[in-house]
C-alpha positions in Angstrom: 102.6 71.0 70.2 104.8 68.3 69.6 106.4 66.0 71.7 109.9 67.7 71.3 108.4 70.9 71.9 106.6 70.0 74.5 109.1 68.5 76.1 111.9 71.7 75.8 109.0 73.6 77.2 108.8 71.5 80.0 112.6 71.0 80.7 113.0 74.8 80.1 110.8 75.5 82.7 112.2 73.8 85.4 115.0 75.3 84.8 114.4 78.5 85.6 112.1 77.2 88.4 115.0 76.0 89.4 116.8 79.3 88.9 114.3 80.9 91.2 114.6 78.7 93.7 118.4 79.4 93.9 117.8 83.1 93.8 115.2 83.1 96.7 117.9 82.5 99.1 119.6 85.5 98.1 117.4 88.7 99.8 117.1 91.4 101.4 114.9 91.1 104.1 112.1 94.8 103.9 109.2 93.4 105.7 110.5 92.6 109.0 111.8 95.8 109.4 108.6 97.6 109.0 107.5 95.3 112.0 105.7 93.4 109.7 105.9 89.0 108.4 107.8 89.5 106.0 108.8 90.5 102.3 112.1 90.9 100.9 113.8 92.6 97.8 115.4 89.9 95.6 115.8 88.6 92.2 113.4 85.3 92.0 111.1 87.2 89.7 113.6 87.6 86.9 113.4 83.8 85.9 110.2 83.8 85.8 109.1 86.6 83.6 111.9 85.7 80.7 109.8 82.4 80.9 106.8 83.7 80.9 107.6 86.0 78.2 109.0 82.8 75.8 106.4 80.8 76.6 103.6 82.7 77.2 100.9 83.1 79.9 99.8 79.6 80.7 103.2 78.2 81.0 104.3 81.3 82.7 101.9 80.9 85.6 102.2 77.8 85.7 105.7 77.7 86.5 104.9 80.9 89.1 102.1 78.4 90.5 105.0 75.8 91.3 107.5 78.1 92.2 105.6 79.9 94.9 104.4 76.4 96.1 108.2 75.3 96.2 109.0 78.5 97.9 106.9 77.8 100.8 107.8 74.6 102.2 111.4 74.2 100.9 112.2 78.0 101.1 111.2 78.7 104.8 108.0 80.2 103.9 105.2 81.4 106.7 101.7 81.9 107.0 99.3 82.3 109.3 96.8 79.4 107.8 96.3 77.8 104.2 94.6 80.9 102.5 97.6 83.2 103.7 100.2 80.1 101.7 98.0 80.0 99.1 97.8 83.7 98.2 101.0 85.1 99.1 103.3 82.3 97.5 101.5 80.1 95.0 99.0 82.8 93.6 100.8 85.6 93.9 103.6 84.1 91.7 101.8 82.7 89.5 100.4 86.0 89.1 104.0 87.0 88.0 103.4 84.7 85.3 100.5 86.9 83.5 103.6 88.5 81.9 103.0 86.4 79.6 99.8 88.1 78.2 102.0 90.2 76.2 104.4 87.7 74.8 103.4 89.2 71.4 104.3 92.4 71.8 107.2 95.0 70.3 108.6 94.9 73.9 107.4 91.2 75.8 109.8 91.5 78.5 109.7 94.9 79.5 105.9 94.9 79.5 105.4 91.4 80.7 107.7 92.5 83.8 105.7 95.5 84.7 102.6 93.2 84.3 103.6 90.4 85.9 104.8 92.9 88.7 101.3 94.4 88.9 99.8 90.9 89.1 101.9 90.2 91.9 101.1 93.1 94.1 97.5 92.7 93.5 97.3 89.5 95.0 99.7 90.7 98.0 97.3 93.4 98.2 94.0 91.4 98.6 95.6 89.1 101.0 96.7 92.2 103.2 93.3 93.5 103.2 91.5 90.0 104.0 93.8 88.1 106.1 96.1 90.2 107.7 93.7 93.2 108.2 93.3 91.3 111.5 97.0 92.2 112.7 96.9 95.8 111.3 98.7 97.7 114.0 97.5 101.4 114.9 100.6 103.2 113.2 102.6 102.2 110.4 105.4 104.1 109.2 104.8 106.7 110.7 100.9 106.9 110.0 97.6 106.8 112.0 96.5 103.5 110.4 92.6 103.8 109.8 91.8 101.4 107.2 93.3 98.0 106.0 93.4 99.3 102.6 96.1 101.5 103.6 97.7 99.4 105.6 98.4 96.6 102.9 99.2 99.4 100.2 102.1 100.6 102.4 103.1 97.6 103.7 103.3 95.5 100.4 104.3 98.5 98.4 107.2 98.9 100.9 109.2 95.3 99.1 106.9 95.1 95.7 107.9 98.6 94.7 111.8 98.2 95.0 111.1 94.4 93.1 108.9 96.7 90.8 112.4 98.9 90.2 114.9 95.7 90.1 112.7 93.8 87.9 112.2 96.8 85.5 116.1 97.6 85.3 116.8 94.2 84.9 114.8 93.7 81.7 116.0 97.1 80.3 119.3 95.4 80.6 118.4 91.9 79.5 115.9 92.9 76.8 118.4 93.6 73.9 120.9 90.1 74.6 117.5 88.1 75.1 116.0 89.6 71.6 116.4 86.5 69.1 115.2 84.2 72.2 111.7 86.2 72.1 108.8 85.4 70.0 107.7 88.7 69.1 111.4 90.1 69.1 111.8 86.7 66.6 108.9 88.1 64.1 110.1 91.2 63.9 113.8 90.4 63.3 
């Protein structure tokens, strides 16, 4: 890479960092009122995938990696010890940066946003089932809680699946104005 590229890469990425950042205090707060930590419906993810999708997956999660790390202390971010911070802000956005993967494909946003969207959960989900098994209460919307499993499926699914929905509409709209700014939307032009 050159040194100009390199550093348009760079700059570009802390821009929309940046954007995310500014976007995180805009939410909807879904967690909470489960009577759960925390989770919210909200927009931060958007910068991140068209960045990911540009730039591909390395620079995608690393930007994710910062972002979630950024999110924590500057952004009001809670957790009940290190391995709670470390999964359910840095890794799990950096996760969203996997979208990336599929840079090079007839549709890199709209894929890399359900991707980066999977990745996300997945790493929501595992800390649900290892940490927070431990505050898994005995009914949950509703539901005989039995397993922790469960538990973390509903109560991460309850805030990733409406992101899921935003994020997906949102690159359905963006995907045709961002076209000549994507790689494999570039090739095929």
């Amino acid at each position: 890479m050159k040194k100009n590229d390199l550093t348009r890469t760079l700059t570009e990425g802390a821009v929309f960092v940046a954007a995310a950042m500014a976007l995180s205090y805009l939410k909807i707060p879904v967690g909470l009122a489960f009577g759960g930590f925390g989770g919210s419906v909200d927009l931060v993810m958007i910068p991140l995938l068209v960045y990911a999708a540009r730039r591909g997956w390395g620079w995608g999660v690393t930007a994710g990696l910062l972002f979630g790390t950024m999110k924590f202390f500057l952004g009001g971010g809670t957790a009940v010890n290190w391995q709670s911070m470390l999964l359910d802000y840095s890794l799990a956005y950096g996760a969203v940066g996997l979208a990336g993967l599929l840079k090079n494909t007839p549709r890199p946003l709209l894929l890399g946003t359900l991707l980066g969207c999977l990745g996300r959960f997945a790493i929501h989900y595992i800390s649900g089932v290892t940490i927070y098994a431990q505050y898994m209460p005995e009914s949950f919307m509703e539901l005989t809680m039995t397993t922790p499993a469960l538990y973390s499926l509903l109560y991460n699914g309850s805030y990733m699946l409406p992101n899921t929905v935003l994020a997906i509409l949102i690159a359905l709209l963006l995907e045709k104005p961002l076209r000549p700014y994507l790689p494999a939307e570039k090739a095929a032009s």
